[in-house]
C-alpha positions as CSV (number, residue, x, y, z in Angstrom):
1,X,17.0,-67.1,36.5
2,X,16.0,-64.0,38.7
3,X,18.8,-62.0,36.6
4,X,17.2,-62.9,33.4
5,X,13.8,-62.5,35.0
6,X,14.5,-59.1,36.3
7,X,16.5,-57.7,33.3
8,X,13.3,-58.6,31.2
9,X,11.0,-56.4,33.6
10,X,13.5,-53.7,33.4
11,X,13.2,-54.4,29.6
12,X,9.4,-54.4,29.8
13,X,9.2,-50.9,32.0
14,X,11.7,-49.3,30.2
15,X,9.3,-49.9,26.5
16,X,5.7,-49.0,28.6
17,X,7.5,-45.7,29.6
18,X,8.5,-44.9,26.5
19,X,5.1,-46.3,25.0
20,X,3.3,-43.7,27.8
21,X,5.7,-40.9,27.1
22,X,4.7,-41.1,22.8
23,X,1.4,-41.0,23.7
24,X,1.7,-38.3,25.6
25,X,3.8,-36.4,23.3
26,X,0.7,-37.1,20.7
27,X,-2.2,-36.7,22.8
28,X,-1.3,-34.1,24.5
29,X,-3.1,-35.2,27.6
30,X,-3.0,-38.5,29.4
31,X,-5.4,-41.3,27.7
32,X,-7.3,-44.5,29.2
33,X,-4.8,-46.7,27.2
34,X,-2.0,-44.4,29.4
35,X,-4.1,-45.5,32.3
36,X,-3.4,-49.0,31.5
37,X,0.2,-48.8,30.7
38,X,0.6,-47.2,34.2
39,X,-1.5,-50.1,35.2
40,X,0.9,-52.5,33.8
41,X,3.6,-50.0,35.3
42,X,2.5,-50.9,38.6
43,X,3.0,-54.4,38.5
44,X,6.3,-54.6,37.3
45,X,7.3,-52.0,39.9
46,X,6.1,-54.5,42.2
47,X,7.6,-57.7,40.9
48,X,10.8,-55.5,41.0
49,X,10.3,-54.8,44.7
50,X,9.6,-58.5,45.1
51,X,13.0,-59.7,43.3
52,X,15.1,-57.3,45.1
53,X,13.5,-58.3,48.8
54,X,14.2,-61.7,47.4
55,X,17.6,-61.0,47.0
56,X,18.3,-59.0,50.3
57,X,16.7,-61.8,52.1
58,X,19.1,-64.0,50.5
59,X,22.0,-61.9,51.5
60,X,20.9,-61.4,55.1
61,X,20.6,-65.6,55.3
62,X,24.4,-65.9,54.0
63,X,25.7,-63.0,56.2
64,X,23.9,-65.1,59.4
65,X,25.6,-68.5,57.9
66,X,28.9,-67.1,57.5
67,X,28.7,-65.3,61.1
68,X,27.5,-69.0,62.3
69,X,30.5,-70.4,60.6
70,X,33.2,-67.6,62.0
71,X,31.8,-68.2,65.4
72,X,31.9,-72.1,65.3
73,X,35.9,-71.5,64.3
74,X,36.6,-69.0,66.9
75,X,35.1,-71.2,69.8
């Protein structure tokens, strides 16, 4: 589920780049809707973060576990 969850924010900040980078390219100058697509930018950077702490986290637990369980066998 965090796979899917994070490939769809990837999805999400690759189209409200693109969406800020049009605008751009027609405006010439950065725009309040701009503002809020870096607004919306933000979070997903964030939730991003949040997955990939997640996942260290996760790896970190596992690395201890197996350390646990190599030590258990060598005593």
């Amino acid at each position: 589920m965090v796979l899917q969850n994070e490939e769809t924010l990837i999805a999400q900040k690759m189209k409200l780049e693109s969406a800020w980078n049009l605008q751009f390219l027609e405006q010439g100058q950065e725009t309040l809707d701009m503002l809020q697509i870096e607004f919306e930018l933000k979070k997903i950077r964030a939730k991003l973060r949040e997955i990939a702490h997640m996942r260290a986290r996760v790896e970190v637990k596992t690395s201890e576990e197996e350390i646990e369980q190599i030590d258990s066998i060598a005593s």
